[in-house]
N, C-alpha and C positions, 0 to 999 in steps of 0.2 A: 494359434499364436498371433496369427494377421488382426483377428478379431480383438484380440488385448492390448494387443501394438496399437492398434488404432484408437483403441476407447482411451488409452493411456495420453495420445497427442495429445484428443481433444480436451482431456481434464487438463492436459499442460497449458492449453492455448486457452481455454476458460481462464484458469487460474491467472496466466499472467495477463490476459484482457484487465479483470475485475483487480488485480493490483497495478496496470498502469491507470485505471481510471482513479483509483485512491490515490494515486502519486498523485496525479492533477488534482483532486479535491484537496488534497495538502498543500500543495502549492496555490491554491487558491485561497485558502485558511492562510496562509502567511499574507499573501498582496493584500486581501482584507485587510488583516491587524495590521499595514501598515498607511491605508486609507481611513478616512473616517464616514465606512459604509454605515449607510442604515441600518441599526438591527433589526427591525422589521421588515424588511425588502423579504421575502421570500425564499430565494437564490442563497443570500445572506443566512437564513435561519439553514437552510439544506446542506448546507457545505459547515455549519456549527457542527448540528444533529450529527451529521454521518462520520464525522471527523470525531468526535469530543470521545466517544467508548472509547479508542484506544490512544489519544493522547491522555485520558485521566489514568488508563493505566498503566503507561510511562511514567508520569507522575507520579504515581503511591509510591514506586519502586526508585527511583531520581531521582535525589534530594535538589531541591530547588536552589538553584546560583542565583546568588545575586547578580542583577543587570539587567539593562536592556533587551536581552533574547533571552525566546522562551527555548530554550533546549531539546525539552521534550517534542516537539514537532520535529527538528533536527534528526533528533533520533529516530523517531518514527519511519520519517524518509530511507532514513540508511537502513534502519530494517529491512523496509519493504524493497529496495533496490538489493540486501541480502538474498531476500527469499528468492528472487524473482532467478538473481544470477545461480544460485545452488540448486534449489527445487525445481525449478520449473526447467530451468537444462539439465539437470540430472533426469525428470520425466523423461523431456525429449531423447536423451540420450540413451535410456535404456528402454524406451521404443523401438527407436530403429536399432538395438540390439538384438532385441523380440525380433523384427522384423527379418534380422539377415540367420534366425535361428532355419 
């Protein structure tokens, strides 16, 4: 049980590593779009690339508002602050439940 408890942390703590580092590429996708970055800078093109799969597919699914903000990056973020708070503490939580088995 110790051994499953533990393999279970660490996919918890991967998981929410590789989703606070998307939260900062998202947030870096927004300060962009409201600069007038190079899109050729490199940096620029890498925070596009890694970013755009799943705001396109926010998009298909949320119909586009008219305005000034893009919504769907909005959403994205609250997703990923969703999963982070349910998933990844319910991992850690039923870890250390393994753990006190």
């Amino acid at each position: 049980m110790i051994l499953l408890s533990n393999l279970m942390v660490g996919v918890a703590a991967v998981l929410d590593m590789l989703l606070m580092i998307l939260m900062f590429l998202m947030l870096g996708r927004v300060i962009i779009s409201w600069v007038s970055a190079d899109p050729y800078n490199p940096i620029v093109r890498f925070i596009h690339t890694s970013t755009e799969p799943l705001i396109s597919l926010v998009r298909r699914y949320i119909p586009r508002i008219p305005g000034p903000l893009d919504w769907s990056v909005f959403i994205v973020f609250i997703l990923i602050v969703f999963i982070r708070s349910f998933l990844v503490a319910s991992l850690f939580d039923y870890a250390r439940v393994l753990k006190g088995m």
